[in-house]
C-alpha positions as CSV (number, residue, x, y, z in Angstrom):
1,X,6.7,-10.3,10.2
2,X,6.5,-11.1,6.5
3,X,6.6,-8.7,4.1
4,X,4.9,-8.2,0.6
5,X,4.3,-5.4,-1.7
6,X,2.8,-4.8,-5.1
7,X,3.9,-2.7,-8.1
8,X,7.1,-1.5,-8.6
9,X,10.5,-2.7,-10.5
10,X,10.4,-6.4,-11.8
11,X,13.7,-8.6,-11.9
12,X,13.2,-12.3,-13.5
13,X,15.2,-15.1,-11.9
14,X,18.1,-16.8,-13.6
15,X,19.0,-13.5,-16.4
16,X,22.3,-11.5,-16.1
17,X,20.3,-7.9,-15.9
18,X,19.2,-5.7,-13.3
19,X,17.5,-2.4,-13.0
20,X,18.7,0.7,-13.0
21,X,18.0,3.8,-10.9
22,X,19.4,7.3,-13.0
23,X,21.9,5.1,-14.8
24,X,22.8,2.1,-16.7
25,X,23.7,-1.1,-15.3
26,X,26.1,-3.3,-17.8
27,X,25.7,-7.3,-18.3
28,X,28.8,-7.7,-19.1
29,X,32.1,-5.6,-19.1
30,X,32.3,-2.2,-17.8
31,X,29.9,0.9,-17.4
32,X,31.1,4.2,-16.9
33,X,29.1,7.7,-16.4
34,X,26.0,6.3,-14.1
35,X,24.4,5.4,-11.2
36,X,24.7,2.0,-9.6
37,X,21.9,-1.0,-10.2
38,X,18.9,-1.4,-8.2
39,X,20.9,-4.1,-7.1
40,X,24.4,-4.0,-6.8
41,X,27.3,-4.2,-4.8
42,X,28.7,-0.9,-6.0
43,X,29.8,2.4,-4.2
44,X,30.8,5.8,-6.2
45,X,30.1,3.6,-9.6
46,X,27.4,1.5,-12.0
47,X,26.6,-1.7,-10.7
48,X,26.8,-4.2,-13.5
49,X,25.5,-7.6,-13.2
50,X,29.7,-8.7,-14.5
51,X,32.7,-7.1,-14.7
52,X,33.1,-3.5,-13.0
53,X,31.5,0.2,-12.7
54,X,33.0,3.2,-12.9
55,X,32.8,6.9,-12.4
56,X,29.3,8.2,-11.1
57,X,26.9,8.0,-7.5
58,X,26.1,5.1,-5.4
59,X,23.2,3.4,-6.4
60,X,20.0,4.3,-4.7
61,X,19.1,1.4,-3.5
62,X,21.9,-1.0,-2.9
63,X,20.6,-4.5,-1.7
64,X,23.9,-6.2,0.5
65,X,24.0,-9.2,2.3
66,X,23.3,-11.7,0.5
67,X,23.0,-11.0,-3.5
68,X,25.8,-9.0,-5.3
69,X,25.9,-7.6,-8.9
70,X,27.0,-10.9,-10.5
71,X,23.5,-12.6,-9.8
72,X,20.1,-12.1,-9.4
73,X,18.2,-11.0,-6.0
74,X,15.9,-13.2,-3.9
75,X,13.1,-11.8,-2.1
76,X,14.9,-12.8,1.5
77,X,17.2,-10.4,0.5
78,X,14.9,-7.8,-0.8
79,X,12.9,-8.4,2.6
80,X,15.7,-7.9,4.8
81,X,16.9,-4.8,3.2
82,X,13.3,-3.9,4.2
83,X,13.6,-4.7,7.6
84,X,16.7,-2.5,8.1
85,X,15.5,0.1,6.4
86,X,12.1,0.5,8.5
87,X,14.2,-0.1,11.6
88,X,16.1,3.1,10.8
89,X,12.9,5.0,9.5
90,X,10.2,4.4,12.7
91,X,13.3,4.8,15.1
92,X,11.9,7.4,17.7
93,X,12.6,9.1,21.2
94,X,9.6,11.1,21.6
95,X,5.9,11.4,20.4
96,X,6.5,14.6,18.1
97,X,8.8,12.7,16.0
98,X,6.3,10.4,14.7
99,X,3.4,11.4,12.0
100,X,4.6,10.0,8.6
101,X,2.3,7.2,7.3
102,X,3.7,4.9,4.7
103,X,1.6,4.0,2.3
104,X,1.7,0.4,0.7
105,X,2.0,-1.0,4.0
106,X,-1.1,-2.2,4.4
107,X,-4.7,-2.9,3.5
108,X,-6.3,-1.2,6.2
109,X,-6.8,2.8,7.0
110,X,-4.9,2.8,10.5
111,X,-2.9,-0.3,10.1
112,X,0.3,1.6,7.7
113,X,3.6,1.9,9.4
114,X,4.3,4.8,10.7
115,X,7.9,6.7,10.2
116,X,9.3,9.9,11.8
117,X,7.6,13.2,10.2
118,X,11.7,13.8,8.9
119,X,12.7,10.5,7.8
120,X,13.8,10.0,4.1
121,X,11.2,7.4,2.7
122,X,12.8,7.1,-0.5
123,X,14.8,3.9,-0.6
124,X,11.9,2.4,1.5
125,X,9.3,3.3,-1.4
126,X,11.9,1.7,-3.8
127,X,12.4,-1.4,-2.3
128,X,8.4,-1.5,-1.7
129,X,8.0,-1.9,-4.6
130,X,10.7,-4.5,-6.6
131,X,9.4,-7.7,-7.8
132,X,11.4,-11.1,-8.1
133,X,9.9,-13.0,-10.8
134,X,7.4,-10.7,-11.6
135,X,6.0,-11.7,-7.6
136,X,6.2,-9.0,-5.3
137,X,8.3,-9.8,-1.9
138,X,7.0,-7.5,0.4
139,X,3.9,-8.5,3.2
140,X,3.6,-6.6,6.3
141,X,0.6,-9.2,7.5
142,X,-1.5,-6.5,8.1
143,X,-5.9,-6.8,9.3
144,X,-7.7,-5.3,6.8
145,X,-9.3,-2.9,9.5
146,X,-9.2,0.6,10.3
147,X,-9.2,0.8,14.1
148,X,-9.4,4.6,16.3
149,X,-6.4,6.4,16.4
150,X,-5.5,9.8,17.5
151,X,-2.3,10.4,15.8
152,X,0.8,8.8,16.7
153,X,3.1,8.0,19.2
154,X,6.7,7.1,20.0
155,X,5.9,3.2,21.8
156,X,9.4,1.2,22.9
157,X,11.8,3.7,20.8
158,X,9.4,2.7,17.2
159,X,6.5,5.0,15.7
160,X,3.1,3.9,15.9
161,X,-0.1,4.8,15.6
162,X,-1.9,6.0,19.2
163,X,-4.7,3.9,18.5
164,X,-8.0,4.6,20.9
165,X,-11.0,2.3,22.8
166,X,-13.9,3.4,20.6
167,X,-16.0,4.0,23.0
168,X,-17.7,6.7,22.0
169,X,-19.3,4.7,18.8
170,X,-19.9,1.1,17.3
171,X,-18.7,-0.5,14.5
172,X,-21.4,-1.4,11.8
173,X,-21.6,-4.2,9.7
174,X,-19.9,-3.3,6.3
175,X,-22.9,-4.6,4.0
176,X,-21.7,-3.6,0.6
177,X,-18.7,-3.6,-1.9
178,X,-18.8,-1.1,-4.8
179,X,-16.2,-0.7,-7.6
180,X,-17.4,3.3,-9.0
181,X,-17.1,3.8,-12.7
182,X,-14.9,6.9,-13.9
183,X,-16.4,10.1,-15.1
184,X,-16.4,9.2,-18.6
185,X,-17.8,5.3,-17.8
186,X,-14.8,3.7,-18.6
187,X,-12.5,2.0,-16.8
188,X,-9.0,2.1,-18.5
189,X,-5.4,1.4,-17.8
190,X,-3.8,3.2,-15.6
191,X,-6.7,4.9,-13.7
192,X,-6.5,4.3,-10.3
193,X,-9.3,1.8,-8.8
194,X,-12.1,3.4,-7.1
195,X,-13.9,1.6,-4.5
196,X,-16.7,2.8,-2.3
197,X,-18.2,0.7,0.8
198,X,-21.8,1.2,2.6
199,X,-23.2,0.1,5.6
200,X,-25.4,-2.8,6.6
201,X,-28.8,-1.4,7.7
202,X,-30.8,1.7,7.9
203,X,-29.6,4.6,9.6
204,X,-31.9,8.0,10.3
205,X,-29.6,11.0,9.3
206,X,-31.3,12.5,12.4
207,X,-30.5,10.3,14.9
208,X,-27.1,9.2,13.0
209,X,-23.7,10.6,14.0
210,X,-21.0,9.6,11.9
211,X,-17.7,8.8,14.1
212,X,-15.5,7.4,11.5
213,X,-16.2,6.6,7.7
214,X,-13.3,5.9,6.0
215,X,-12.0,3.1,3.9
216,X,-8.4,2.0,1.9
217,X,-7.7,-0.4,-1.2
218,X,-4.5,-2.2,-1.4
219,X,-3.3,-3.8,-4.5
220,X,-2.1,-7.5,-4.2
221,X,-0.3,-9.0,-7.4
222,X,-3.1,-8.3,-10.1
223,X,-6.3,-8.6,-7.2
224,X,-7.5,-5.5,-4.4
225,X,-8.0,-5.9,-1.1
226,X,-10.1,-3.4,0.9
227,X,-10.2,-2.8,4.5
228,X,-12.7,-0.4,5.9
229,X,-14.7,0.8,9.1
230,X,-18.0,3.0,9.8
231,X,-18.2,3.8,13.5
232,X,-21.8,5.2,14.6
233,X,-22.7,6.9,17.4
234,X,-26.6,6.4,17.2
235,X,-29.5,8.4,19.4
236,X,-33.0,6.9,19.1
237,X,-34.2,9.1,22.3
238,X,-36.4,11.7,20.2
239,X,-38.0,11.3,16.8
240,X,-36.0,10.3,13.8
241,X,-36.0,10.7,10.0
242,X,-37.4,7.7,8.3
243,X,-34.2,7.2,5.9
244,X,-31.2,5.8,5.4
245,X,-28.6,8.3,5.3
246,X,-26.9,8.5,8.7
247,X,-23.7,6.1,7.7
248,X,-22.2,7.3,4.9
249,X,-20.4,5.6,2.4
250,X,-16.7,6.1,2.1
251,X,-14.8,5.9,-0.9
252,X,-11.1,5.4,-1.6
253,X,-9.0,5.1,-3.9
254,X,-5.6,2.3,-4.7
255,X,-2.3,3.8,-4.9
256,X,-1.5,1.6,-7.6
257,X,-2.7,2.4,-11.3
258,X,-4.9,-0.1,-12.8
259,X,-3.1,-2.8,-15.7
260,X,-5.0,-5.0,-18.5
261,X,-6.7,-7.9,-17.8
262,X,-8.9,-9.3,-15.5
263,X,-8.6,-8.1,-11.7
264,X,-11.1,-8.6,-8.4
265,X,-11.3,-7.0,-5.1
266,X,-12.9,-7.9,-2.5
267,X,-13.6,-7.2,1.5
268,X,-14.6,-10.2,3.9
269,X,-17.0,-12.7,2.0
270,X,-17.8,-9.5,-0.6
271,X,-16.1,-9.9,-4.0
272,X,-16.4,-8.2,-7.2
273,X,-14.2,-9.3,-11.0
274,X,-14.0,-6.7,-13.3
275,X,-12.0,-6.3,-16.4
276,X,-9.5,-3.4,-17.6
277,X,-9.9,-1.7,-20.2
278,X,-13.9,-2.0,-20.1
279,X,-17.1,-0.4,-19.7
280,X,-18.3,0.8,-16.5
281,X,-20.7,3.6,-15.6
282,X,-22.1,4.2,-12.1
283,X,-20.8,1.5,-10.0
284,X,-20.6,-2.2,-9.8
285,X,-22.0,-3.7,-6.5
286,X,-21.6,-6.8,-4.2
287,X,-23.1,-7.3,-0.6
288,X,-26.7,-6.8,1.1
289,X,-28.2,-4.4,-1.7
């Protein structure tokens, strides 16, 4: 599975720094007093990217097995370190375990990894989100869909979703995109990106039962990507409204703050560019209006 994630700590390729979690990491020479690098190959000490550390904790997020302190990371390493991490985190015996969603993961509502309800997400959430090259190195190749699930369960000693035969309702047509304008109709750095999605159609609110409305935005280098479902369960045996307001329209919202510049997101063939910091009241629409 590749991975891929956005946001987060940015190393550049081919320079003699690192980052630093709660201490200082030393080009050159030695560091005393810290905490190691983000990357390091340091225990009880600073990492620094030459000479040695001294005195202070481990590093929070020591990336072995392939990069040490005198060079710069790749993303295979960053990406392994990933992979051993989430191994340890989703490890399960039984059902109850299971229930902690991790976020970032992926672009649709019920597609996020799942970890046990005690695990210690931390250094997961860390390496999430380092960058090599200002490129993220994390992609968990998730569908950008958001299928049934009740809960979670404990499947071949790994946490998962217990993901359900929607039966019980069908899936419409997501017929529009919509980027909704802050409170004070403008949309500035570091807001988060608000995106609401509608169904294609009309839909009597009489004869209309909403299974699931629910949407999720995931950020993806300086672009969004949504993923999104609207399961109706529709009864046309008696009389119905004439309107349109049995679907619903979900909104949600990214994880990751908005920067300057230009920036789209889209879902399916729907796609929408907008630019930070700028004007926007109401909401900004693509799709079957």
């Amino acid at each position: 599975m590749s991975l891929q994630a956005c946001g987060g700590e940015s190393i550049d390729e081919g320079k003699d720094s690192v980052g630093v979690t709660g201490g200082t990491a030393g080009s050159s020479g030695t560091d005393t007093g810290g905490s190691s690098g983000v990357f390091g190959n340091a225990t009880g000490g600073v990492a620094a990217t030459s000479g040695r550390g001294t005195g202070g904790a481990a590093g929070s997020v020591a990336v072995t097995g392939g990069s040490s302190g005198a060079g710069s990371p790749s993303c295979d390493d960053v990406r392994r370190a990933l992979d051993e991490e989430l191994a340890a985190i989703r490890s399960c015996s039984v059902d109850s375990e299971c229930g902690q969603a991790l976020e970032g993961t992926s672009c649709g509502c019920t597609r996020d990894l799942v970890a046990r309800l005690d695990a210690d997400t931390t250094r997961f959430d860390e390496l999430l989100r380092i960058q090599v090259d200002r490129q993220t190195c994390a992609n968990f190749g998730s569908e950008c869909d958001c299928p049934l699930a009740d809960g979670f369960e404990c499947k071949n000693n790994q946490c998962n979703w217990r993901y359900l035969d929607p039966t019980s309702c069908e899936n419409a047509t997501i017929g529009t995109l919509c980027v909704v304008g802050p409170d004070d109709g403008t949309l500035d750095v570091g807001d988060p990106l608000t995106i609401m999605v509608g169904a294609n159609g009309c839909y009597s609110s009489s004869c209309t039962e909403t299974v699931i409305s629910r949407c999720a935005v995931q950020a993806q280098g300086e672009n969004y990507v949504v993923g999104a479902q609207i399961c109706l369960s529709v009864d046309t045996s008696g009389a119905c409204t004439d309107d349109c307001g049995g679907a619903g329209s979900p909104r949600c919202e990214s994880s990751t703050p908005l920067r300057a510049g230009t920036h789209s997101v889209t879902y399916g063939d729907f796609s929408i560019e907008f630019e930070v910091p700028s004007a926007l009241s109401g909401a900004r629409c693509s799709g079957f209006l």
